[in-house]
N, C-alpha and C positions, 0 to 999 in steps of 0.2 A: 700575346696578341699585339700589345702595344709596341716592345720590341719589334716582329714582323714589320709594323709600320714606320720603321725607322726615327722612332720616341728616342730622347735618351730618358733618364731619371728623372730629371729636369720638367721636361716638359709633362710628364708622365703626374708629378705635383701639381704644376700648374692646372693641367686639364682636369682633375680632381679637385680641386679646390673652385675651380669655376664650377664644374656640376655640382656643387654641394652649396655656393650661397651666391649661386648668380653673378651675373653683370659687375664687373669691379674693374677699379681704375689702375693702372701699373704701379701708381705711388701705392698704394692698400696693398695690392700683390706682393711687390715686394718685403714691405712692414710685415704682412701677414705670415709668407713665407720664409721671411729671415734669408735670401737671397739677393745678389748684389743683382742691380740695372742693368748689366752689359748681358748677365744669363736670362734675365727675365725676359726682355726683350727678344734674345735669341729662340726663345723657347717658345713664345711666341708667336717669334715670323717663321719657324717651323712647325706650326699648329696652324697657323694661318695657311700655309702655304699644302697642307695635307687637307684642306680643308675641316681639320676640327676644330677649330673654333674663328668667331670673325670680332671683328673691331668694328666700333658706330665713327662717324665720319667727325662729332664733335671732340673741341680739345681742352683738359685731355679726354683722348680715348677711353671707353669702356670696355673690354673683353669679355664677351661670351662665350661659353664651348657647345658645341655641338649635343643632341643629344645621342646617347650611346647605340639606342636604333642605328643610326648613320653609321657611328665608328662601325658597327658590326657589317653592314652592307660594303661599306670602302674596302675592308679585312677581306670581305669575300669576293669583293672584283679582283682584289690585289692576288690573291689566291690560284682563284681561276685565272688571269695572268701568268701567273708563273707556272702553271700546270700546260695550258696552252704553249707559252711556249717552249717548257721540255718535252711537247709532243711534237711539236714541228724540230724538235734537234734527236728526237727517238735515231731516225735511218741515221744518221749523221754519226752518232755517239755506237750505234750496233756494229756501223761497216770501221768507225776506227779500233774498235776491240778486238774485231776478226782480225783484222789488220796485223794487232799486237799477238795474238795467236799463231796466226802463221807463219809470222818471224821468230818465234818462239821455239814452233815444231823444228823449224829449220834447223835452229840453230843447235837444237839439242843431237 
């Protein structure tokens, strides 16, 4: 599921470690998780940016993650999404297949 949501490994720690001891600062993050700043951050402002998890306005920042209710709801927009629209590419993907069919018959 996390993969689906374009997580790498990375962020995948990160957002587990926020749901398990809460609100923490990126200096803690990093000590905790034995990962350099440049990934931490990255990981991050793509957590941020998937909306599961946000940042308090004071500096430094404390990072929170979402809770997992949410991830499951985003998974299932994202989802239906993608199912939506390989139904609007249904006729499109059926008429190029015949397509390759009948050039097929042809040619045999």
């Amino acid at each position: 599921m996390f993969s689906d949501l374009g997580l790498t490994q990375s962020d995948y720690q990160v957002y587990v470690f926020l749901t398990k001891h809460g609100p923490q600062k990126g200096k803690n993050l990093c000590s905790e998780l034995k990962i350099r700043k440049q990934q931490l951050y990255r990981s991050l402002r793509n957590l941020q940016g998937k909306g599961l998890a946000s940042a308090t306005c004071e500096h430094p920042a404390q990072y929170s993650a979402v809770s997992i209710e949410r991830i499951i709801d985003i998974y299932i927009k994202v989802k239906t999404e993608e199912a939506k629209a390989l139904q609007e590419t249904r006729e499109d993907l059926l008429s190029a297949w015949r397509s390759i069919i009948k050039k097929d018959r042809r040619s045999s």
